[in-house]
VMD Tcl script that builds the backbone (N, CA, C; Angstrom):
set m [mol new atoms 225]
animate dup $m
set s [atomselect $m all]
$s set {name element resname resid chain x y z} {
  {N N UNK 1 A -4.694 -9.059 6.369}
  {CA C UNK 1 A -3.518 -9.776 5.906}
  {C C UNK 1 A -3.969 -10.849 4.931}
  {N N UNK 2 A -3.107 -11.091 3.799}
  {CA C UNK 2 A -4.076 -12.288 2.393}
  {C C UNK 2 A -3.636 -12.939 3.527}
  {N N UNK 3 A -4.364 -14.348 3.169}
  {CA C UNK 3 A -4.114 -15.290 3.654}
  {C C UNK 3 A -2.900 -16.062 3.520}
  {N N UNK 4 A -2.395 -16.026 2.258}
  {CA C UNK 4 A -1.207 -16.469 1.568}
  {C C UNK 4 A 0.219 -15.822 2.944}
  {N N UNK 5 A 0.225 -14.657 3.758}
  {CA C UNK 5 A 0.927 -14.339 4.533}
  {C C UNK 5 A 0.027 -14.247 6.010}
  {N N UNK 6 A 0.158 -15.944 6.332}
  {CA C UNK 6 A -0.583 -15.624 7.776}
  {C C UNK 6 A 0.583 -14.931 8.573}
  {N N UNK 7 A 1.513 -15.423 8.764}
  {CA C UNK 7 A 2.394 -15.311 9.887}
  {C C UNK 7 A 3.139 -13.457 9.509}
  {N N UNK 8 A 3.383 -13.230 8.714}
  {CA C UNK 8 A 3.593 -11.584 7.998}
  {C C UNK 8 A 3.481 -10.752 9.081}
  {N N UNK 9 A 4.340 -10.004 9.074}
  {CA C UNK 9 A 3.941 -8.916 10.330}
  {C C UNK 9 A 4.352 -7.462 9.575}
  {N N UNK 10 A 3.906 -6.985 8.794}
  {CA C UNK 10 A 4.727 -5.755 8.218}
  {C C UNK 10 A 4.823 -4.465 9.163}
  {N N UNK 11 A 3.875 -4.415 10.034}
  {CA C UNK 11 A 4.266 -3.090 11.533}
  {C C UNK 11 A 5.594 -3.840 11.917}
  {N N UNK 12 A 5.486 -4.883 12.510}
  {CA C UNK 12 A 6.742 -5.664 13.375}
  {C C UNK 12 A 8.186 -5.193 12.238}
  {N N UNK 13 A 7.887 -5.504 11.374}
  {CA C UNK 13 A 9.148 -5.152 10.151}
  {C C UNK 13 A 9.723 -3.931 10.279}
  {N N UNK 14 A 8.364 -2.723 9.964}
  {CA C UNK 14 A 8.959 -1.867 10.210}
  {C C UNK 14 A 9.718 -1.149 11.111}
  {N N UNK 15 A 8.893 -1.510 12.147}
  {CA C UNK 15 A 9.412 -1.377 13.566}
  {C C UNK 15 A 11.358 -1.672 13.693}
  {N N UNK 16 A 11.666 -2.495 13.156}
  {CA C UNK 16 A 12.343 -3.180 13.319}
  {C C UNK 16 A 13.901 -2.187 12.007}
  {N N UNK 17 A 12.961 -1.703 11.827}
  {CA C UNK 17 A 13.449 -0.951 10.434}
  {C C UNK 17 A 13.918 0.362 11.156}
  {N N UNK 18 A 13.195 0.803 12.165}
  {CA C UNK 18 A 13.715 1.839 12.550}
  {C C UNK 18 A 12.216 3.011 12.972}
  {N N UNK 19 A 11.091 2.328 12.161}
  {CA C UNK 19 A 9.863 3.434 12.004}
  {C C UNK 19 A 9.096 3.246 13.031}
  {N N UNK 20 A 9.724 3.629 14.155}
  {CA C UNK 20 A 9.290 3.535 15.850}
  {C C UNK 20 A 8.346 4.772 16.220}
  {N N UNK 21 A 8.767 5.704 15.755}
  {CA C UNK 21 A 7.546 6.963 15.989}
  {C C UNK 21 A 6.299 6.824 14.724}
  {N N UNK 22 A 6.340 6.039 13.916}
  {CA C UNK 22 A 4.975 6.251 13.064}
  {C C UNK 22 A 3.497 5.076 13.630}
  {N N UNK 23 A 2.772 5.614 13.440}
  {CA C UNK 23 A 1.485 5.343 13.385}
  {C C UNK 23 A 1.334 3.990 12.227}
  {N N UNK 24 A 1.215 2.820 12.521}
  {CA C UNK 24 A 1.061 1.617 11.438}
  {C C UNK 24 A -0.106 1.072 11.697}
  {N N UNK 25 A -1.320 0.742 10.697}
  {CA C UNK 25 A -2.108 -0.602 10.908}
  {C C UNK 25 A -1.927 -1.751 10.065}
  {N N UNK 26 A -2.449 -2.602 10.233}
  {CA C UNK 26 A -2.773 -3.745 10.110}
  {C C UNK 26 A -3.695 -4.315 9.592}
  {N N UNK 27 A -4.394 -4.469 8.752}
  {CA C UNK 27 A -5.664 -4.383 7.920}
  {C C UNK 27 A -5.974 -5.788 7.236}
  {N N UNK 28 A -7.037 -6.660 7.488}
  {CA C UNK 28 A -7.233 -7.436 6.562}
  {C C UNK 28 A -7.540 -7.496 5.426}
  {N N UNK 29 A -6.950 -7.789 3.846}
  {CA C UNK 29 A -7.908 -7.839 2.773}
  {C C UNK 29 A -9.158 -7.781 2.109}
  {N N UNK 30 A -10.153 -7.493 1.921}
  {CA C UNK 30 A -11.287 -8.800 1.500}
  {C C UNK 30 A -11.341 -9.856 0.622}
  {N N UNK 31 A -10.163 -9.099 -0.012}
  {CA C UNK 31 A -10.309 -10.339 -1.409}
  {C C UNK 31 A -11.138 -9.935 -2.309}
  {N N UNK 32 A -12.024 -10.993 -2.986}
  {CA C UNK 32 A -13.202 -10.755 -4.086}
  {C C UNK 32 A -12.289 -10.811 -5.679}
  {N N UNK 33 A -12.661 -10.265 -6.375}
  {CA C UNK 33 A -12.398 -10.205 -8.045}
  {C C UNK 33 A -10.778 -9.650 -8.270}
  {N N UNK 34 A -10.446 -8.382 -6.755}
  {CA C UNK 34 A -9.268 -7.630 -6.955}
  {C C UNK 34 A -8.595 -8.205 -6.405}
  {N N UNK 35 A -8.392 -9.307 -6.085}
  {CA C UNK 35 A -7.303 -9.586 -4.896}
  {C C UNK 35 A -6.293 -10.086 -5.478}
  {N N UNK 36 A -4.931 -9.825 -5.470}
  {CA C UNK 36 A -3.809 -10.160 -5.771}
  {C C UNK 36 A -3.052 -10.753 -4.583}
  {N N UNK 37 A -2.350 -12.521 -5.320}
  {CA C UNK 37 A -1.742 -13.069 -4.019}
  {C C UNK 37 A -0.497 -12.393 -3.871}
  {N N UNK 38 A -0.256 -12.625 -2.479}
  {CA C UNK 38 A 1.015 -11.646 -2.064}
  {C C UNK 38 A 0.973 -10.144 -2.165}
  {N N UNK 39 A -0.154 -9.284 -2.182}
  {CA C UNK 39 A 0.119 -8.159 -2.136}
  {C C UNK 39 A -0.150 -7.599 -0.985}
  {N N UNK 40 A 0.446 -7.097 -0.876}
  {CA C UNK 40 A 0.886 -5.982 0.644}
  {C C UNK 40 A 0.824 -4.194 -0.001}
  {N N UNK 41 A -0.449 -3.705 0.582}
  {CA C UNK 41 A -1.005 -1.894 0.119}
  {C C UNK 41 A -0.293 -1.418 1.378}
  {N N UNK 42 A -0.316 0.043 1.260}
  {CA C UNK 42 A 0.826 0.617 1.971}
  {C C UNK 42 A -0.347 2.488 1.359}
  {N N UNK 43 A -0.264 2.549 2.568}
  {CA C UNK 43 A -0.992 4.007 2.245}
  {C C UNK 43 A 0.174 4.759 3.485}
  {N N UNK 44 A 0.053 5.857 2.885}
  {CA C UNK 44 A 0.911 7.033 3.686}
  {C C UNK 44 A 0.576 8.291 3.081}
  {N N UNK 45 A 0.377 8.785 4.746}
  {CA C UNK 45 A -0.507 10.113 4.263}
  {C C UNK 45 A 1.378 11.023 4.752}
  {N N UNK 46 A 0.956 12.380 4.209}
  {CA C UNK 46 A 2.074 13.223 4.394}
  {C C UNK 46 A 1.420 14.703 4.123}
  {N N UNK 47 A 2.353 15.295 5.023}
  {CA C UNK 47 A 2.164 17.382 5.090}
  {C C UNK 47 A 2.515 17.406 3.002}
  {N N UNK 48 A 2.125 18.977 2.300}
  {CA C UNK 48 A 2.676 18.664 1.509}
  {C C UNK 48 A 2.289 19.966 0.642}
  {N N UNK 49 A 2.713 20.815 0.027}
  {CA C UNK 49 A 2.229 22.187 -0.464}
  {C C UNK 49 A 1.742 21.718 -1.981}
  {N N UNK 50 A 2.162 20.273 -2.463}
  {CA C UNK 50 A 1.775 19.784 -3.808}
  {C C UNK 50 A 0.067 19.966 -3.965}
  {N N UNK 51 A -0.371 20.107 -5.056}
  {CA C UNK 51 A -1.663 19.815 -5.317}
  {C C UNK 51 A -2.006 18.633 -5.828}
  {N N UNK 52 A -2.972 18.143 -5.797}
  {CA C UNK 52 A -3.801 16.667 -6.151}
  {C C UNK 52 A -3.094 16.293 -7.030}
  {N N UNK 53 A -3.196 17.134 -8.049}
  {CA C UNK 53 A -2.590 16.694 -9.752}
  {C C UNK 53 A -1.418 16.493 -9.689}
  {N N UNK 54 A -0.493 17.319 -8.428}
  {CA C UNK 54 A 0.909 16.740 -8.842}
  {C C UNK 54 A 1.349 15.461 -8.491}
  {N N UNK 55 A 0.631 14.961 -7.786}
  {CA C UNK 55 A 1.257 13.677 -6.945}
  {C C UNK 55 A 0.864 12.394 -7.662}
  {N N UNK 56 A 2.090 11.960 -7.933}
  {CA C UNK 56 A 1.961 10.374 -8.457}
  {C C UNK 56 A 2.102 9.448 -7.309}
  {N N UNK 57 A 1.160 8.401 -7.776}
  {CA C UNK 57 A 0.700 7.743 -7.316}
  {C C UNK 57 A 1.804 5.901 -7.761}
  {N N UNK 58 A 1.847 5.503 -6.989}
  {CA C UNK 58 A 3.058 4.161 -7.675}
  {C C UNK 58 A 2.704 2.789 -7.363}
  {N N UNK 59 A 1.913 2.353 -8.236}
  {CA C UNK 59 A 1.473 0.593 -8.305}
  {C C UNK 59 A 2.682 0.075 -9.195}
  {N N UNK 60 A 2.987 -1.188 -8.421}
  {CA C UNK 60 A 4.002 -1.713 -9.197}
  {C C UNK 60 A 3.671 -3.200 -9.703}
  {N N UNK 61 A 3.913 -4.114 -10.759}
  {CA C UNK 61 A 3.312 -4.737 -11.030}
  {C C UNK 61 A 1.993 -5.338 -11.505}
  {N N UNK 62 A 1.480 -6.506 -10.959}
  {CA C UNK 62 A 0.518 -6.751 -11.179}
  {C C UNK 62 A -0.650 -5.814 -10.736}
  {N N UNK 63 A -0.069 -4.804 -9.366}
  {CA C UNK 63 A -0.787 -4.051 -8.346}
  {C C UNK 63 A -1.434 -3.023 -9.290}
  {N N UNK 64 A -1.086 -2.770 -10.420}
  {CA C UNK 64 A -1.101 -1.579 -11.749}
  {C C UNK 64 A -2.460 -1.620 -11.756}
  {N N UNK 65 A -2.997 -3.262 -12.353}
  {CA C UNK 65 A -4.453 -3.210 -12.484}
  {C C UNK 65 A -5.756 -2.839 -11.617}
  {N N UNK 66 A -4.928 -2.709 -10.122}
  {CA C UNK 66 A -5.789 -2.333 -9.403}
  {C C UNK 66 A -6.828 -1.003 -9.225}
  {N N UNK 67 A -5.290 -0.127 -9.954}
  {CA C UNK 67 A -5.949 1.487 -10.184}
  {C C UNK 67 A -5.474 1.593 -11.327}
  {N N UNK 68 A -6.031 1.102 -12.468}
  {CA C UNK 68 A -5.259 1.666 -13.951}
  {C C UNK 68 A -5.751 3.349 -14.037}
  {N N UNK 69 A -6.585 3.996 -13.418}
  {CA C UNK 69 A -6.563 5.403 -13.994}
  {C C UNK 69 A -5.133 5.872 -12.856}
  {N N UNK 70 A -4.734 5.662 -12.369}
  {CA C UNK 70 A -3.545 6.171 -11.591}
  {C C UNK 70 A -2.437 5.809 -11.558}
  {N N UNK 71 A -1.841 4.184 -12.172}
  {CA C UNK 71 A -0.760 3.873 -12.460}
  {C C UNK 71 A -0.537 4.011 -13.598}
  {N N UNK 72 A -1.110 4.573 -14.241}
  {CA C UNK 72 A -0.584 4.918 -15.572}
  {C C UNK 72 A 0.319 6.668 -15.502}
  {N N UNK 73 A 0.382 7.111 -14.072}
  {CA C UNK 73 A 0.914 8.554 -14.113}
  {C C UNK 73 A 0.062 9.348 -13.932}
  {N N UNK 74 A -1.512 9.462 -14.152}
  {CA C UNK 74 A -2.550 11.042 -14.031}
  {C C UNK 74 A -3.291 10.249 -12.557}
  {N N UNK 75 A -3.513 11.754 -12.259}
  {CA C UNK 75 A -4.216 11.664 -11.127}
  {C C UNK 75 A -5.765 12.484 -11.122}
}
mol reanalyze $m
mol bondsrecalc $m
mol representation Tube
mol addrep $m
């Protein structure tokens, strides 16, 4: 969790959202050179007959710079 959101609970949120059967962690940052304040990553895996290449990938914002070969659309 950045530090900037000690108290943040984004499982508790979801939870709360309705996403009671999924699997959530909780992960601390490290920080270093990439760290953006206030950002909250979100990985989700899924079943899916797509191949590698089709799937876009979606940084929004500042988050863009994190993976510029992938927020730009190619994978």
């Amino acid at each position: 969790m950045p530090d900037d959101l000690p108290d943040a609970n984004p499982a508790a949120a979801a939870r709360a959202h309705g996403w009671d059967l999924v699997p959530l962690l909780l992960v601390q940052e490290h920080g270093g050179a990439t760290a953006i304040a206030r950002c909250l990553r979100v990985l989700v895996l899924w079943n899916t007959t797509r191949t590698q290449a089709e799937i876009r990938h979606t940084y929004l914002g500042p988050a863009a710079g994190l993976r510029p070969d992938l927020a730009g659309g190619t994978s």
